[in-house]
C-alpha positions, 0 to 999 in steps of 0.5 A: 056359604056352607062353609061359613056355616060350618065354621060357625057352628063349630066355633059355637059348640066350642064355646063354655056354656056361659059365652053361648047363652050369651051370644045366644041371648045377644043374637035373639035381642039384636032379631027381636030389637029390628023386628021391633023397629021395622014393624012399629012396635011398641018399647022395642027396645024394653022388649029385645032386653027382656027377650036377651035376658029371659034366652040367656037365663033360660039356656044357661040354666038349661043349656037346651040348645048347646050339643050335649057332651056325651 
């Protein structure tokens, strides 16, 4: 399992800042949208868009969460 981790997050940090934030935002959406779904929320699905769009904007603005290249 760690090494599954491992070859994971260097396959992520590798990734241009643009193809993180997205897989960023798809992984939060995809998290929000089940969270949703399994406690009976109301418009999950508007929810886990807006969650996608504002992790996605935010780390392709900010790249906070991507190692820094120095």
């Amino acid at each position: 399992m760690t090494r599954l981790y491992e070859r994971s997050d260097e396959w992520l940090r590798s990734l241009p800042s643009h193809s993180y934030a997205a897989v960023l935002g798809v992984s939060v959406g995809v998290g929000v949208l089940a969270t949703g779904l399994l406690i009976g929320g109301e418009l999950p699905l508007v929810e886990a868009v807006t969650m996608a769009l504002v992790m996605f904007a935010l780390e392709y603005t900010f790249g906070r969460f991507q190692a820094s290249e120095e």
